[in-house]
N, C-alpha and C positions, 0 to 999 in steps of 0.2 A: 375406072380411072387408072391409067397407069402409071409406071414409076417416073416419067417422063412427064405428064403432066402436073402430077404429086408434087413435083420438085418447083414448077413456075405455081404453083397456089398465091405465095407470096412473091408476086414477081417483082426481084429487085432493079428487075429494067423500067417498071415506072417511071414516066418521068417525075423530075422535082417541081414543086410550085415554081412559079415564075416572080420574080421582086416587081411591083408595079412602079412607074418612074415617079418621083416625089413629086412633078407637077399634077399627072392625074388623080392621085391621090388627095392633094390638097384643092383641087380644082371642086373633085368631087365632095369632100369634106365641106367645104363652103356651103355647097346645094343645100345641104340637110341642115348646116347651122341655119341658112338665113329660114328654113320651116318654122327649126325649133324655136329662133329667136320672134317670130310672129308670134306663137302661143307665150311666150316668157314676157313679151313684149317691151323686150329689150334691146338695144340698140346693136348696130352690128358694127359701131365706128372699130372699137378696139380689138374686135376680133380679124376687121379687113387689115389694120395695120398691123397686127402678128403674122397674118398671112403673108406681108409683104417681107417680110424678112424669115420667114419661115425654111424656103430653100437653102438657103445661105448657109443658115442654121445649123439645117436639119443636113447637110451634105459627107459631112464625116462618119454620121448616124448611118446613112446610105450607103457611104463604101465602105463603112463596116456590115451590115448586115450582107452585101453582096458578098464578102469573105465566109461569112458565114453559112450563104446560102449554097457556095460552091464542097462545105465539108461538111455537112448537116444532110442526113435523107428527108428532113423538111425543115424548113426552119420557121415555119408561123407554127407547128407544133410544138415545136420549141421553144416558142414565148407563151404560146396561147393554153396549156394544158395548166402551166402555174398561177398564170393570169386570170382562168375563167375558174379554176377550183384549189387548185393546191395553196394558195395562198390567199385566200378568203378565209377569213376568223368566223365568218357566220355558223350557225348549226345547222348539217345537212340535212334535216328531216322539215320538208314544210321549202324553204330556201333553193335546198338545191337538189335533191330526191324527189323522182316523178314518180308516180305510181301506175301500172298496168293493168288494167281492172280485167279481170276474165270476167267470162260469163257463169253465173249461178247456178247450183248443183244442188238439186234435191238430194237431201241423205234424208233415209230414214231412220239410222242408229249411228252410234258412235263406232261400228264396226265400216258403215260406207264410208265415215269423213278417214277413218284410216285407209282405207282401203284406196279411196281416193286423190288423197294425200302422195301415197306411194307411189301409184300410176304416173301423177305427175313428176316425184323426183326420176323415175325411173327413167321419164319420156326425155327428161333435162341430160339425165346419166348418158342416155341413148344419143345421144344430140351433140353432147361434148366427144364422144366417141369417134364419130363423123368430123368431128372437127378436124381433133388428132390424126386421123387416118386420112385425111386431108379428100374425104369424099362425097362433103359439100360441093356444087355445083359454083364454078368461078362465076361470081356477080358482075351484071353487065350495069353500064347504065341507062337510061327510058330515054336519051335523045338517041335522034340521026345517026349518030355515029357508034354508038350502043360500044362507048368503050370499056375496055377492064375495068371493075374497080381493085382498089387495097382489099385485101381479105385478112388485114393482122389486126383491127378490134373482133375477129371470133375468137381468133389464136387466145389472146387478151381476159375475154369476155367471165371466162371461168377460172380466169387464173391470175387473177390480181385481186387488190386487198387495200384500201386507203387507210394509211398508219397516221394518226395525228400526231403534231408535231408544234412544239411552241414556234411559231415564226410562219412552218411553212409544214404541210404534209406530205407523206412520202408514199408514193404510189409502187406498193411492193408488187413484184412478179415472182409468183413462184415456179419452183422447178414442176415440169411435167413428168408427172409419177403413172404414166395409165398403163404403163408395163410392172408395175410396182402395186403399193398401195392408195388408194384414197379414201378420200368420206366428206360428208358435209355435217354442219353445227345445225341441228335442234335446238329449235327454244319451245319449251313446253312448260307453264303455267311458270313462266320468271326463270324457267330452268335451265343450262346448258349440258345438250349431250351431244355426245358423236355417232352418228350412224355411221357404220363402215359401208361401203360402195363397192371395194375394188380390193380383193385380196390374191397378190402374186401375180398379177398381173389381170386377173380372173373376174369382170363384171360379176358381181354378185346380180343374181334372179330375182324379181321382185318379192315372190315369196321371201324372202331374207329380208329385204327391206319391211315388209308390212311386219313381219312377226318381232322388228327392231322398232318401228314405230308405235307396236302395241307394249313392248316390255316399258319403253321412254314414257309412254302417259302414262302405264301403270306406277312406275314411281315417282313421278311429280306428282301424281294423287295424294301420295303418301307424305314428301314431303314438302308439301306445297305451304302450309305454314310456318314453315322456317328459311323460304328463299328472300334471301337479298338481290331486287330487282338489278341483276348484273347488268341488262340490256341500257339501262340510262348510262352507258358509259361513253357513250358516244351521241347523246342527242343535245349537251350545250355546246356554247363556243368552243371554236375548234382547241387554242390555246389551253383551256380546262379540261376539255379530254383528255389531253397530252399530261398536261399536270396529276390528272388521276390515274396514268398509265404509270410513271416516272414512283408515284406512291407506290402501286400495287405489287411492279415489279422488282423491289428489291425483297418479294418472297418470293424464294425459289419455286414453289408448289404455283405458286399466279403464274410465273414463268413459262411453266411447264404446260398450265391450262391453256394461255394465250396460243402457244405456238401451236397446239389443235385450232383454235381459232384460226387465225391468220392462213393457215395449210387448207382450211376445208377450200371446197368448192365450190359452194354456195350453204345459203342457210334456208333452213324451213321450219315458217313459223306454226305450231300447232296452236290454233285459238280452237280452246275449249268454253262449253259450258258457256256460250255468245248470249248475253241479256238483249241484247239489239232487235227490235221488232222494223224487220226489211221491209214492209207492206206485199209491195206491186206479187201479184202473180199474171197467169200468161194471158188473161183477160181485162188488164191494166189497161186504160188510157195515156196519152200520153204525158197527162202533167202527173199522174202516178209512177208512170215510167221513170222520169224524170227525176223523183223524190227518191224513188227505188236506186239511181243509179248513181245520185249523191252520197247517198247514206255507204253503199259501196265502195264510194272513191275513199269518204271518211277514213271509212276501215284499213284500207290497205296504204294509204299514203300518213296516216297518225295511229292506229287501232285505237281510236276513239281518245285520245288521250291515256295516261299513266296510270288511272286505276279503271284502267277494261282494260286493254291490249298495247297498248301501244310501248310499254316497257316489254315487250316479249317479242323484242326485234334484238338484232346485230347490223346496226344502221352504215355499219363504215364496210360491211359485205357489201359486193359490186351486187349481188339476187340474192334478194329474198322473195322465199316463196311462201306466201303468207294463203295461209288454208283454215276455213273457219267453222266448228259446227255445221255456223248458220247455211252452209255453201255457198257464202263470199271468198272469194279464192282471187290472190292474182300477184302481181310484184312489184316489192318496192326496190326502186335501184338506188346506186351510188351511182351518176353520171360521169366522174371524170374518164372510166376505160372505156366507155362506147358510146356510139348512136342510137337512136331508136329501133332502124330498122331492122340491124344485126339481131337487136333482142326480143326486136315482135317475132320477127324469123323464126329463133330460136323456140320462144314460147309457143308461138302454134305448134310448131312439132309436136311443144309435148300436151300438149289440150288435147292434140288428133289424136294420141296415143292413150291418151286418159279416157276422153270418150267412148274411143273405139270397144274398150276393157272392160268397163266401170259394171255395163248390165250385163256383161257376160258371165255364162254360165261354169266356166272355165275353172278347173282344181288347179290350183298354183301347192303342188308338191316340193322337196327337192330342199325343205329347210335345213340348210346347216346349223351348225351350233355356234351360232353368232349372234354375239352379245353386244348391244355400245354400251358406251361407254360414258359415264356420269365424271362431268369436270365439276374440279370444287376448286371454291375461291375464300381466300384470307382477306379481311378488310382490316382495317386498324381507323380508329375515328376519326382521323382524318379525312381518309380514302369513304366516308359512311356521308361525311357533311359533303364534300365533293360531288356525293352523286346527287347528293337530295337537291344541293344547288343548277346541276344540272337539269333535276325532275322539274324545278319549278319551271325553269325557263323552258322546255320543252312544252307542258300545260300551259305555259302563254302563249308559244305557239302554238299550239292544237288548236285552243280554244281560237284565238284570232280567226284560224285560216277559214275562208268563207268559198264554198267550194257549190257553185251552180251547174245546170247540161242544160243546154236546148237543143229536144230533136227536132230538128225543122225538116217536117217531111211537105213541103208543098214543090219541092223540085228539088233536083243533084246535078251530080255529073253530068246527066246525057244531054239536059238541057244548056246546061253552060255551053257546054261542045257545039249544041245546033248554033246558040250564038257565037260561035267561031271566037271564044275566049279562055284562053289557058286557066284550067279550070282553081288552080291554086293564085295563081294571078289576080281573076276573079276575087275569089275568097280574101286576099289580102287586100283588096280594095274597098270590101264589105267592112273589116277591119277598119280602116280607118275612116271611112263614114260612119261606123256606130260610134267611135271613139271623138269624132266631131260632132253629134245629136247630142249627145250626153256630157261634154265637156267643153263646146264648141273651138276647140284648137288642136290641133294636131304634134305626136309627142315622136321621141326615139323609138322606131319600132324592130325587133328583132325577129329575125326569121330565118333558123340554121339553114343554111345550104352545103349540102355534102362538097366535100374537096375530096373526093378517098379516090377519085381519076388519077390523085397522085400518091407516092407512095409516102406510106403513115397521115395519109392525110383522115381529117377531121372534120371538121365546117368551118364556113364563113358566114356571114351576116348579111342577109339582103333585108334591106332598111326600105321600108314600103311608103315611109313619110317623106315624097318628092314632092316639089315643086307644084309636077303637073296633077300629082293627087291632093295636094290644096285646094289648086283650083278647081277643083272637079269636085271635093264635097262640098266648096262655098258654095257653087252653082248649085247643086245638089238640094241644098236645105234655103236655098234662095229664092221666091215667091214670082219672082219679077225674072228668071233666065228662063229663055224658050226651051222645049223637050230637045230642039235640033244643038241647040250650044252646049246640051249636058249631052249629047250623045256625043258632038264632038270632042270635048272633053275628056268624058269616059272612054272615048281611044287611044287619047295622047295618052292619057295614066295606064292603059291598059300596055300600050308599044313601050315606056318607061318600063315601067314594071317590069316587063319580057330580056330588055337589054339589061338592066339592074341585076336580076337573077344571072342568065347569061356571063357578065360579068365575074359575078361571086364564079361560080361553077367551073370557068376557069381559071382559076387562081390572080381574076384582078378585082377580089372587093376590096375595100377599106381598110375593114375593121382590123384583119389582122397584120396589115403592111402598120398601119397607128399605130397598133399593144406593142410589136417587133419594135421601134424604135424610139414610143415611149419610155417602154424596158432598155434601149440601149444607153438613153437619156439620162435615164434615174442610175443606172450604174455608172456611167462616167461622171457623172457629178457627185457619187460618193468617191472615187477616187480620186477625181483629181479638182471638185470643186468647181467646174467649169457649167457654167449655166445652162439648166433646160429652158429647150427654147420657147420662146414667147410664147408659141399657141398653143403648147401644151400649160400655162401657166392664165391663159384667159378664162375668165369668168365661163363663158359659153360653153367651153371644152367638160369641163363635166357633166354639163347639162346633154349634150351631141354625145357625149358616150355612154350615159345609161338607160335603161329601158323601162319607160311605165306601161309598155305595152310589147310584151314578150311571147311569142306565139311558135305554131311549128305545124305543119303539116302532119300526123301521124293517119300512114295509111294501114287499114287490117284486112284481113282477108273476109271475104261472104261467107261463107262456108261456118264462120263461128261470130254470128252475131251477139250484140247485147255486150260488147267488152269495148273501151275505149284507154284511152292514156292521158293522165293530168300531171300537172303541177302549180307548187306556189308564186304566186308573184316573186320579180329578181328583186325590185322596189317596192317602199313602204305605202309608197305613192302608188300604185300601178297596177296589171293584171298580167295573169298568165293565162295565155287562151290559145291551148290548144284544140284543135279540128280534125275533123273525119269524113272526107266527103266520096261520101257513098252515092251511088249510079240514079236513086231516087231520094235523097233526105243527104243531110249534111249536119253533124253534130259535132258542138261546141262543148266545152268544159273548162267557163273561163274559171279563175279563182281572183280573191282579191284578200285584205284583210279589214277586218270588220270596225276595228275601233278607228281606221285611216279616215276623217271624216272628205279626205280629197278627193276619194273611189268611190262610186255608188254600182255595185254589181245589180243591182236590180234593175237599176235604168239603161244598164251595158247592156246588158241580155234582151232586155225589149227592144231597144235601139239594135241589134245585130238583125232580129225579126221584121224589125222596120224596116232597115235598108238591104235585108234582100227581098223584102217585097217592094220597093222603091224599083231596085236596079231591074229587077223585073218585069214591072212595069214598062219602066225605058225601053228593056233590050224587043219586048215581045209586041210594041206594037209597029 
């Protein structure tokens, strides 16, 4: 790549999203309430007459954000990054942290899990390298038009930090040191260290890394019954983190630890001494598989809970890279600096690079005399009850989070395709038929669609609970509609579905034209007391903007099967199901929570099985 290209990586010729006009918006807003209001079965009188004054309203709101959209390089991520994270009190582990399950690594000594270990930071090290050097390949997009996308969640990806904050969190950017020095944080048995990465400008060799990673377990061995689990500093509410930062930091020595914290690069978790019996090996069935790939997801999105692993994270790091004995290996994120695909990207790089290594016969010579470096922390009782209030609520959530897979290998991709059906489209359809077997109504459903066509863009929401997908699972699970009425059906929801995406992708979904002047809403009426307008104040409006059915496409590459991506339900009420559809099989990993008695994930999962053998059914004869 040249210096010429190097320079448009981030091209700030992007264009900006486009403001969608408040009639389509609210036109389209409608559709989705009158779904939600069938399942709540609640009237739509009061919602059609906020709507009738809604323009009126909402019209100041509009030509203010146009002002805004003309000085801003995007303005839905300008409402939408404080909206979907920085300002949620919730706690990110379970909530808002998805987890990247690699695939499982035979070690046979505690010399491969280090060994292993280090390949992977090294392959991450190798990775951020390319970034910097801007000699990543500029990402196109999969339509017709195969245009730019943003490449500044990579820039991002290893160089930001979520600081808790009473109110609202602060999404730190650090300076780019890779002419300089770097390192990322260790956590080994409750312990924080620094691995150094990068001295004088000079990648450190991996030899240097492993011989850093062996000195780090060797003294958390030692002093492993004296650590105070620093990692719960960040897993209760966001407000209480902030609060035990605000304690810790008026000792200058926290101070000085933190800002190693905050500076690394990412973190990596060493789980030693794994009590967890994995079962599946490579002669597993698939509901073994399946049990295998749970216990997995457990691990790296909780580490079982706070007395096995799950206190030996740095949860407000954008990657962790969470590596285990057992060879459970994979990451947990902070969502707010990126997308999925940035970090699946990422992560295969360094799998291929781990792999590639791992049975090699290879002398890694060349150790310098580098040492990390052991952070220590002062508590005072206060700063001790803080965390433990923290540990509880984090064990509530562990325990709650109820975390299923189904590999459905009786078709994929290639057959969706023969039925000339956009194979995610598909999928989102299946979605809300297993969500109508199991619940019979149909709820808010969310399903990120990339916006990065423009510049700093992020996602928007294609909401798959239309109209013409109502009626397409009534018919569906209806005794008395002919095969011919559900196939016509199942077109009209399929042609919706296709324009709905379309839509989001270029910058005219919903969701975030609503948050944008929601938020402009809520601040003019703290200054000047002037009313938000009615439809943001009707019953329904809450109901039409949150999700009990939260999903995402996450595609991975073939080449490294047996790894997928999860997360928690958004609601108490609800599911997080993300998918992976593979060219023969198609695998799910909803989640729900357990004590919710309004979620039954067991009937979800059979119901997902059911209605892709339903829909296929229909398509194939």
């Amino acid at each position: 790549m040249d210096a010429k290209e190097a320079d448009g990586w981030y091209d700030t010729a992007l264009p900006k999203p486009p403001v969608p006009s408040l009639e389509s918006t609210l036109d389209r807003y409608l559709e989705y309430a009158a779904v939600v209001a069938v399942g709540q079965k609640a009237s739509l009188a009061a919602t059609h007459d906020a709507a009738r004054n809604f323009v009126r309203q909402a019209t100041p709101l509009q030509e203010q954000l146009l002002e805004i959209s003309e000085k801003s390089l995007n303005w839905a991520t300008k409402f939408w990054l404080p909206e979907m994270y920085m300002r949620v009190r919730m706690p990110t582990p379970v909530n808002s942290n998805p987890g990247y399950i690699f695939p499982k690594v035979k070690f046979e000594s505690k010399e491969d899990h280090l060994k292993y270990t280090a390949l992977l930071t090294r392959g991450l090290l190798q990775y951020k390298n390319l970034i910097d050097t801007k000699q990543i390949s500029r990402e196109k997009g999969t339509g017709a038009q195969k245009l730019q996308m943003c490449m500044e969640q990579y820039d991002r990806v290893l160089s930001s930090y979520r600081e808790p904050g009473v109110g609202e969190d602060t999404q730190i950017r650090k300076q780019k040191t890779h002419e300089g020095n770097e390192h990322v944080l260790v956590m080994c048995r409750n312990q924080t260290f620094v691995l150094h990465t990068r001295i004088n400008g000079g990648l450190l060799p991996f030899a240097d890394l492993e011989h850093q990673l062996k000195k780090i377990e060797e003294i958390s061995l030692i002093n492993q019954n004296n650590a105070t689990k620093i990692g719960a500093c960040g897993v209760g509410p966001r407000d209480e983190a902030a609060i035990f930062w605000q304690e810790m930091l008026t000792v200058e020595q926290n101070s000085k630890s933190y800002e190693w914290v905050k500076s690394a690069l990412f973190v990596v978790c060493l789980d030693m001494e794994d009590p967890v019996d994995y079962g599946a090996n490579d002669t597993a069935n698939v509901a073994e598989k399946e049990k295998e790939f749970i216990l997995r997801g457990y691990h790296t999105l909780t580490g079982h809970g706070s007395q096995v692993f799950g206190l030996n994270r740095w949860y407000d790091a954008t990657i962790q890279l969470v590596v285990s004995s057992s060879g459970v290996n994979g990451l947990c994120i902070e969502h707010s600096t990126a997308e999925g695909i940035v970090i699946i990207n990422m992560a295969e790089s360094a799998i291929r690079f781990a792999q590639q290594y791992f049975k090699s016969k290879m002398v890694w010579n060349d150790v310098r005399n580098v040492h990390p470096k052991s952070l220590t922390w002062h508590f005072s009782e206060n700063a001790r009850k803080l965390l433990t209030k923290q540990t509880a609520t984090f064990d509530e959530l562990a325990n709650e989070l109820e975390l299923e897979v189904l590999i459905f290998d009786e078709f994929g991709k290639d057959s969706i395709k023969k039925w000339n059906v956009s194979p995610d489209g598909f999928i989102q359809l299946i979605l809300q038929l297993a969500h109508y077997k199991t619940h019979g109504h149909l709820v808010s459903t969310y399903e990120s669609a990339s916006v990065r066509r423009f510049g700093c863009g992020r996602v928007d929401n294609i909401r798959a609970n239309t109209q013409e997908a109502l009626e397409w699972v009534t018919a569906m699970t209806s005794k008395t509609t002919s095969r011919e009425k559900k196939l016509e059906l199942f077109k009209a929801a399929v042609q919706k579905q296709v324009k709905v995406t379309l839509e989001n992708i270029s910058g005219y979904g919903i969701d975030n034209h609503l948050c944008a002047l929601f938020c402009l809403a809520r601040e003019r009426e703290e200054v000047t007391g002037e009313e938000i307008p009615s439809l943001f104040m009707d019953p329904l409006w809450s109901e039409v903007m949150r999700f009990p059915l939260s999903t995402s496409q996450v595609t991975t590459s073939l080449d490294i099967p047996d790894c997928y991506l999860t997360y928690g339900a958004v609601v108490r009420d609800g599911y997080g199901c993300p998918y992976n559809i593979q060219p023969r099989r198609i695998l799910f990993a909803p989640t729900a929570f357990k004590n919710d008695r309004r979620t039954d994930l067991q009937h979800f999962k059979k119901s997902l099985s059911a209605a892709l053998r339903d829909v296929k059914q229909l398509l194939s004869n």
